[in-house]
DOFIRO-251094 format. One record per atom (N, C-alpha, C): x, z, y; residue in one letter. Coordinates in steps of 0.02 Angstrom, whole numbers, plus 32768, in hexadecimal, padded with zeros to 4 digits. Layout:
# DOFIRO-251094
XZYa/...
***
This chain:
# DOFIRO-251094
352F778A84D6x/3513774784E5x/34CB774A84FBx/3498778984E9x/345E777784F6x/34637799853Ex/348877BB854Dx/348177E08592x/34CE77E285B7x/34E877A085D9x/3533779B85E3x/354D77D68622x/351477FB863Dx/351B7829868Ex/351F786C8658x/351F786C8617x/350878B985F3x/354878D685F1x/355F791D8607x/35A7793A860Fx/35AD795B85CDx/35EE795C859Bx/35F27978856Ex/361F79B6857Ex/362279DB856Cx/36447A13855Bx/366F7A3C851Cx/368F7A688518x/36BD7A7784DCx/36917AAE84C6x/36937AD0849Fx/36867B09847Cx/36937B3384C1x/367F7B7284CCx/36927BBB84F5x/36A47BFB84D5x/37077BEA84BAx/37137C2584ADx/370C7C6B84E6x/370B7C9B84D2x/36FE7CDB84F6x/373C7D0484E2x/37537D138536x/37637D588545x/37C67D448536x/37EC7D75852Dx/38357D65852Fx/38537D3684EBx/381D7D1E84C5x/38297D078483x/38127CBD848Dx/37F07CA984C9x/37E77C5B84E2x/38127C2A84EEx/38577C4084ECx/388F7C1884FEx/38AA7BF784C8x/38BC7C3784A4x/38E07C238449x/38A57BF4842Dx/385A7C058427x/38307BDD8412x/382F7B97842Ax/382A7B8D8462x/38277B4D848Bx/387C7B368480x/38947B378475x/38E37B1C845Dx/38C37AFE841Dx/38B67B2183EEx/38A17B0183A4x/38847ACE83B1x/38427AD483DCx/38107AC483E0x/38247A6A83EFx/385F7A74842Cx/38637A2B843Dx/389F7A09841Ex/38DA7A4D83F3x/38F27A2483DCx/38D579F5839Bx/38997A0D8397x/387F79E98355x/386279A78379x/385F799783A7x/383F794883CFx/37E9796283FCx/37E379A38410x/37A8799D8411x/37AE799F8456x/37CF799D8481x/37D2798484C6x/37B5793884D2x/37C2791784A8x/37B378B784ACx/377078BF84A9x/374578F2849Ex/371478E48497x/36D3791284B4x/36F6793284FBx/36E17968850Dx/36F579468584x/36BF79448597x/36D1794585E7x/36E6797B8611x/36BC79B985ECx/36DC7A06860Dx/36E87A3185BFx/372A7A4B85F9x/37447A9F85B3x/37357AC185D0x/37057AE98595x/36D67B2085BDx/36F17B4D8599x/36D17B8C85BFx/36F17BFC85A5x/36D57C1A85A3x/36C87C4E859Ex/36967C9085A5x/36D47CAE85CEx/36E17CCB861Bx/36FA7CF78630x/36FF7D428626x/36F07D588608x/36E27D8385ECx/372C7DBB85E8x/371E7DFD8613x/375F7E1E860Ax/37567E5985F6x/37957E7185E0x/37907EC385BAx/37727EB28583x/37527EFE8565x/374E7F188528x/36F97F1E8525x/36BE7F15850Dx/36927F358508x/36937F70850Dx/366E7FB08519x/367880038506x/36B6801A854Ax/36D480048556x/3708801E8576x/36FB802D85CDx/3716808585D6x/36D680A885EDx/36E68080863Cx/372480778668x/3735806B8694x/371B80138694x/37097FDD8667x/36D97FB5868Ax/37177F7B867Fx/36FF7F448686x/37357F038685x/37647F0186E0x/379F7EF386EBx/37AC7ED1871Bx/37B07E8F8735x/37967E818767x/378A7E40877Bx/37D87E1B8799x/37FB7E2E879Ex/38357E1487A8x/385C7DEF8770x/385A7E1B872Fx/384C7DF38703x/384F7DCB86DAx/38167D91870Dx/38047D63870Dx/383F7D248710x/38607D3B8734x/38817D13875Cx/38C47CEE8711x/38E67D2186F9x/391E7D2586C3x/38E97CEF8684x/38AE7CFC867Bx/38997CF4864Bx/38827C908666x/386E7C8C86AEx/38557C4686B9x/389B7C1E86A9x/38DA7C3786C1x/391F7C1386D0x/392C7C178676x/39217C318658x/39377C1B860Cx/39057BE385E1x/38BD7BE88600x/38957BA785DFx/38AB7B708606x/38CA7B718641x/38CF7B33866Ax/390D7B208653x/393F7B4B8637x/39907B38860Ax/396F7B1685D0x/394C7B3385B6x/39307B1C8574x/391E7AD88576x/38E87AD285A7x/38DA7A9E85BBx/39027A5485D2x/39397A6A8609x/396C7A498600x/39937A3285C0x/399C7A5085B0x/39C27A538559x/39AF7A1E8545x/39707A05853Bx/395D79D88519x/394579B2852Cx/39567991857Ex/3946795C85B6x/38F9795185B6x/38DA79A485BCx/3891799B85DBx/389979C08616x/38D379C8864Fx/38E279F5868Ax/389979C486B7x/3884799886B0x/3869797186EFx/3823798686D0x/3817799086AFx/37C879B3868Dx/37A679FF86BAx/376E79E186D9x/37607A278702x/37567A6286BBx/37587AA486E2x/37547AD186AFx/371D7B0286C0x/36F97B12869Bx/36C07B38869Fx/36BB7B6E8687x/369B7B9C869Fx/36917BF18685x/36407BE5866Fx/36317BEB8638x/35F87BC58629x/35BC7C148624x/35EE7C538608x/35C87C948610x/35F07CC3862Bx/35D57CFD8644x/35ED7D148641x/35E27D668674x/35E97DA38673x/35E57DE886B5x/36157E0C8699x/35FD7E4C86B7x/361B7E7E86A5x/361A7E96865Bx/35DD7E7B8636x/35DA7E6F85E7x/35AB7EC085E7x/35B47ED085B4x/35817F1A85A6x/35A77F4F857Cx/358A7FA88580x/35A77FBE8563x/35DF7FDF859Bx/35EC7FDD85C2x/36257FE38602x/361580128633x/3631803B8649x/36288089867Ax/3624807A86CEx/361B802B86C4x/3617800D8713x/35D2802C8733x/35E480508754x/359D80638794x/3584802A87BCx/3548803187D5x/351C8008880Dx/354A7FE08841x/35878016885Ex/35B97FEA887Dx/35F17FD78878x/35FE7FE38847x/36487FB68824x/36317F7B87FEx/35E97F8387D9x/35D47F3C87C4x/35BC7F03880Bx/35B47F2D883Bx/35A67EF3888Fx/35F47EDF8886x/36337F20889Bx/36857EF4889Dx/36867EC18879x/36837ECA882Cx/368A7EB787F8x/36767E598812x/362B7E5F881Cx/36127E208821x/362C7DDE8860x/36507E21889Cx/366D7DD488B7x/36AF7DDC88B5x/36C67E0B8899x/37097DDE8894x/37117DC38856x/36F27DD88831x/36F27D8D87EAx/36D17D4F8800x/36B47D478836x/368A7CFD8846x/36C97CF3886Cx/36F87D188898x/37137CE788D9x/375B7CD688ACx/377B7D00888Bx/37AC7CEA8864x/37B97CAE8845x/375A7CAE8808x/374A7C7A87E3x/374E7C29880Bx/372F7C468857x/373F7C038873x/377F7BE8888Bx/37957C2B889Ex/37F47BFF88ADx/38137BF38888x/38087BF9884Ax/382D7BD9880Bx/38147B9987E4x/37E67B86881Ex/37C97B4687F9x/37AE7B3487C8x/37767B6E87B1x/37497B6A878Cx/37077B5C879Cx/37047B0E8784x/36CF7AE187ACx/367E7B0487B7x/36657B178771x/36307B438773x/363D7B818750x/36107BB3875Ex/36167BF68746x/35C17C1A872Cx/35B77C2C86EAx/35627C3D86E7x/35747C7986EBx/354F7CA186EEx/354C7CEB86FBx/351B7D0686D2x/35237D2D868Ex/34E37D3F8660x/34EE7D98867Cx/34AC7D9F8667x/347D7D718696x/34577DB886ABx/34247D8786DDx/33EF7DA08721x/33D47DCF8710x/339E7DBB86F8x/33627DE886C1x/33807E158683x/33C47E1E866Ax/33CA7E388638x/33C87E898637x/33A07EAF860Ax/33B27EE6860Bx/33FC7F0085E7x/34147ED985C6x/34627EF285B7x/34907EBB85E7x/34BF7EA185C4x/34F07E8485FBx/34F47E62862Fx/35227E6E8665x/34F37E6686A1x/34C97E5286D2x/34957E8886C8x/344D7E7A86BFx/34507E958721x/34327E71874Fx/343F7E5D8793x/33E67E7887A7x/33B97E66877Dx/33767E7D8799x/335D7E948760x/33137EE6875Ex/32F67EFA8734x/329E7EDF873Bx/32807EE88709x/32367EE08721x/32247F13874Ex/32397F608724x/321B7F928754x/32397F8E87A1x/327C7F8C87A5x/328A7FA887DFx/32A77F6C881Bx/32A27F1F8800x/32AF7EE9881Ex/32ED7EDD8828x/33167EB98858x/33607EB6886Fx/339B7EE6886Ax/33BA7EFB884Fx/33F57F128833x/34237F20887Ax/34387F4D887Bx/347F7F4988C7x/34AF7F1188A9x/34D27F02887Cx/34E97EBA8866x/34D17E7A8872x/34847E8E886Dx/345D7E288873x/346E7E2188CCx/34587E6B88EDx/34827E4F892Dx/34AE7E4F8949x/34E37E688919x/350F7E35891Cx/35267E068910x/350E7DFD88D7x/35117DA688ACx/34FF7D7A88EDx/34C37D988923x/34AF7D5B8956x/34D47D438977x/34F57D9089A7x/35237D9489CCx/35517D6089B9x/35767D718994x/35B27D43899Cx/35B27CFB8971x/35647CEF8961x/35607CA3896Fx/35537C97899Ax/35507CB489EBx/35477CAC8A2Ex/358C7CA28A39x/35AE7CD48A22x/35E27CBE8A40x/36057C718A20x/35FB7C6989E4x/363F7C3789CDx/360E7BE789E6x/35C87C0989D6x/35A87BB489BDx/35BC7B988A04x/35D77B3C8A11x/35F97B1C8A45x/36437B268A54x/36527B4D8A28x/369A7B768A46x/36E27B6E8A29x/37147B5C8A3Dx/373D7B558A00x/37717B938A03x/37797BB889B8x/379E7BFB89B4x/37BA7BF7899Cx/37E47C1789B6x/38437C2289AAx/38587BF689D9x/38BC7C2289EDx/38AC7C2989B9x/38BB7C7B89B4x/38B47C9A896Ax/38A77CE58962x/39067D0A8951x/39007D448979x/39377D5C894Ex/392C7DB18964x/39537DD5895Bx/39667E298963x/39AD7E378978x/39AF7E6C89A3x/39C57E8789C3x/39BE7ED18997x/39ED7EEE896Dx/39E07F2B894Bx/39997F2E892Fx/39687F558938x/392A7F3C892Bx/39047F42894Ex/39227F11897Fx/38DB7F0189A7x/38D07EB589ACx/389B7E898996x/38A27E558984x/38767E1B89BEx/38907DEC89D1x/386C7DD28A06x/38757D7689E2x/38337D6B89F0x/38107D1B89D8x/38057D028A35x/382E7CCF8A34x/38147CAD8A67x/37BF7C6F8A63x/37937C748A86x/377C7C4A8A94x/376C7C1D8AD1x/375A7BC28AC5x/376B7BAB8B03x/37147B7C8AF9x/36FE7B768B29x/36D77B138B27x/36D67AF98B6Dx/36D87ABB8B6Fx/36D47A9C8BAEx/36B27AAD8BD8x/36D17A968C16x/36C27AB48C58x/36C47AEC8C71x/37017B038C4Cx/373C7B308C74x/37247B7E8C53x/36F67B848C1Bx/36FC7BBF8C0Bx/372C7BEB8BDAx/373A7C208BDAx/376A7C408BB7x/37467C848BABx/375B7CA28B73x/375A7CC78B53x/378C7CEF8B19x/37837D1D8B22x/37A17D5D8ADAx/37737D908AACx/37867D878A66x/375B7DA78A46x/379E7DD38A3Ex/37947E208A26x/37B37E5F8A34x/37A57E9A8A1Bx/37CD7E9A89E1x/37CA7ED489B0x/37F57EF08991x/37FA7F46897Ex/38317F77896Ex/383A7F92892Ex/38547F6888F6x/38417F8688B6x/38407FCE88A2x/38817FF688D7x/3893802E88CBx/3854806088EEx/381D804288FFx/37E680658913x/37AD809388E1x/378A80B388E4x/375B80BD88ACx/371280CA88D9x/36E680D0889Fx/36A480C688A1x/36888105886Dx/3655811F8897x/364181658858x/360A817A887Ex/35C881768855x/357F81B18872x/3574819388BAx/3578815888BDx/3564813588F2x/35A38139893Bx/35C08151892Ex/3601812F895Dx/3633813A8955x/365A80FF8980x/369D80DB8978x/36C580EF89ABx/36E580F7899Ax/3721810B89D3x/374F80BD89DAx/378980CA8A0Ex/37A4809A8A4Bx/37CA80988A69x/37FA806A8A69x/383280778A95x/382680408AD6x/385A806B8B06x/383B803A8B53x/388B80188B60x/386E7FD98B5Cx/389F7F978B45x/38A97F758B83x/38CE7F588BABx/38E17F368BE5x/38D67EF38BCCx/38B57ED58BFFx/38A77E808C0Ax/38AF7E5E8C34x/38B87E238C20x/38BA7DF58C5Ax/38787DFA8C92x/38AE7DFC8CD7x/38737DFF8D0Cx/383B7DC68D1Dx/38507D9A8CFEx/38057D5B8CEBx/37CA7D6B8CD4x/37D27D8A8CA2x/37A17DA48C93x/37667DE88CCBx/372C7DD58CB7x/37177DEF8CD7x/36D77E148CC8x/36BF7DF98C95x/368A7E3C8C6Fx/36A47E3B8C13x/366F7E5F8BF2x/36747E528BB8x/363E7E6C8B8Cx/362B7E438B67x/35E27E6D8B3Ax/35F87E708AE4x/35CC7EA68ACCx/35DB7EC18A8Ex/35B27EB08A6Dx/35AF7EB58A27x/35917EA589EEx/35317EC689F0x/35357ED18A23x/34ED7EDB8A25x/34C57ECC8A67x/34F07EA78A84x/34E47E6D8AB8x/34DC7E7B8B0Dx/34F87EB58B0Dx/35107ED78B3Dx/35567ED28B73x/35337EC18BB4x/356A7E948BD5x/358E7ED58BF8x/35C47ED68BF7x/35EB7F088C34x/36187EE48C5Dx/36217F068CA1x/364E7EFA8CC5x/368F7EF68CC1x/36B87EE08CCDx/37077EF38CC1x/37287F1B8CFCx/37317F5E8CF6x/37587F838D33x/37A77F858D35x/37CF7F7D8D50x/38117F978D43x/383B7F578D1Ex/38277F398D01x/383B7F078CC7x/384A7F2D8C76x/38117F5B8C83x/38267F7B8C3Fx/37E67F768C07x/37DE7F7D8BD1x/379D7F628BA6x/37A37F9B8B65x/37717FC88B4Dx/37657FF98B1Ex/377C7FC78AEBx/379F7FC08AC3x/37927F918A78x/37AC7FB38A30x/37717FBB8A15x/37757FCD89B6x/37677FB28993x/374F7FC7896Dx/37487F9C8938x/37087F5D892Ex/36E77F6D895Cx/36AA7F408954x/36C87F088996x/36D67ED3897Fx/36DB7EA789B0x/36D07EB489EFx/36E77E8B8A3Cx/36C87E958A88x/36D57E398A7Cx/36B37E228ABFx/36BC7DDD8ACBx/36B67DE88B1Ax/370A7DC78B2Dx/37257DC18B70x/370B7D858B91x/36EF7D868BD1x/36F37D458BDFx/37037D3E8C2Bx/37007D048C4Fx/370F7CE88C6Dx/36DF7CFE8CB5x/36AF7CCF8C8Fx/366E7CB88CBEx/36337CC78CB1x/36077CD98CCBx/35C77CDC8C9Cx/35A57CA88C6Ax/35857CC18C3Bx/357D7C6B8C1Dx/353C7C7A8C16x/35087C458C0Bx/34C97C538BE5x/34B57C6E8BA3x/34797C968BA9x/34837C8C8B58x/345C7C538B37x/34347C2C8B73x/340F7C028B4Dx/34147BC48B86x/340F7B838B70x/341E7B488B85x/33C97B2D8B90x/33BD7B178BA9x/336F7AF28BB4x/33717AA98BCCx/335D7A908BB1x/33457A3C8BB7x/33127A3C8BA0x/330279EA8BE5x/329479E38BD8x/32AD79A18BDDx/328D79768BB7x/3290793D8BADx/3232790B8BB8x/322079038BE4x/326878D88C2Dx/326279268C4Ex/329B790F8C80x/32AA79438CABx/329579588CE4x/3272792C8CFFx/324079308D45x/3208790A8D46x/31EF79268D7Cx/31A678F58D65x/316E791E8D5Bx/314879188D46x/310A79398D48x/30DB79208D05x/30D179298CCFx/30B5792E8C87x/306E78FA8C9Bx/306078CC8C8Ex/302378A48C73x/2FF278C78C57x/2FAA78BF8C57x/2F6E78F78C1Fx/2F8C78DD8BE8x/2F9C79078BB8x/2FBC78D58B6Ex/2FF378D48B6Dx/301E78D98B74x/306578D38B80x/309579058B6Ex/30C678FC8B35x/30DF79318B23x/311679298B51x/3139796D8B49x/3168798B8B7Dx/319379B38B37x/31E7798E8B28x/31F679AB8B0Bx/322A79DE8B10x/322D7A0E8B14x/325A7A4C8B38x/328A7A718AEFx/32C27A618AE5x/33147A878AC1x/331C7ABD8AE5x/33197AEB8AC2x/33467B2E8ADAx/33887B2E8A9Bx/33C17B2E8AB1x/34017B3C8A99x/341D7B7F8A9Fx/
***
């Protein structure tokens, strides 16, 4: 009542034990009193040397959203309120980059409204930037492929043995594929690749460290660290000046959005 715009939320069980919890949780009435059911995404084991899989994800969103159904809160957005690769885990520099977008592009085709990511700055779980040594090969990719999704709508996602392809689309005719090989590996700084046939639409494609390539042949390297197929060239940045022509007054602000 004192704040009617204030969003409530449920508790955030964590990890494969969020489902059974959140069943209790709402069969006891606490949905009536909650706007989002929130989770900790959270996969695997702490300690466990090979690292969580981000795929996953996927088994574990479709049982809170049963759950959810269950107890006629299916129309309630659902939120990943924490959550990475967690700590303790034998993930290298570039399986924690894989790691990070295909747990973001998944998380989004399954309709998980928001997603936090703990976190940035951490020196244990995943921790994306250091003081000493600044940006992480993960934080850029964390950027990357909010380049790719932010405006975008994804999925939808599926696999082909394991090679897994997320469509993305946004108006005015652009298209895209995100494109990755679970059966790939990563070790002492490189990844190996299989050379995958594509649609001849496509026509370049850039990687998790923001690197555009050509498309020759219709064929595309793809492992384990994500590629993003596209179409057309796109920007990476949008610019508006408000007003738009004209010539600035002494005094006169000029206000300029980069997107």
């Amino acid at each position: 009542s004192v704040n009617p715009h204030a969003i409530l939320l449920t508790p955030s069980p964590a990890g494969s034990d969020a489902p059974a919890w959140m069943d209790l949780y709402l069969a006891a009435g606490g949905g009536q009193v909650a706007d989002v059911v929130a989770f900790h995404p959270y996969l695997g084991r702490a300690g466990d040397p090979n690292g969580p899989v981000a795929e996953d994800v996927i088994p574990l969103v479709v049982s809170m959203r049963s759950v959810m159904a269950a107890h006629g809160q299916q129309n309630k957005p659902l939120w990943g309120t924490e959550g990475s690769w967690g700590s303790g885990n034998g993930l290298d520099q570039d399986r924690r980059s894989a790691f990070v977008a295909r747990y973001y592009l998944l998380q989004a085709y399954l309709g998980v409204t928001r997603f936090y990511w703990y976190a940035w700055a951490n020196s244990g779980a995943g921790g994306m930037w250091q003081p000493d040594t600044g940006i992480q090969p993960p934080g850029i990719a964390n950027d990357q492929v909010y380049h790719w999704m932010v405006g975008a709508t994804v999925g939808p996602c599926s696999a082909t043995g394991t090679t897994w392809t997320c469509a993305l689309t946004r108006g005015g005719g652009y298209q895209a594929a995100a494109m990755w090989d679970t059966s790939q590996t990563c070790g002492n700084g490189q990844c190996s690749a299989v050379s995958v046939a594509v649609d001849p639409k496509f026509t370049h494609y850039r990687d998790l460290s923001g690197t555009v390539f050509a498309i020759s042949n219709a064929t595309v390297p793809v492992g384990l660290k994500p590629v993003l197929l596209e179409t057309v060239p796109r920007p990476d940045f949008l610019i508006n000046a408000s007003p738009s022509s004209g010539r600035a007054a002494p005094g006169q602000s000029v206000v300029i959005t980069v997107q």
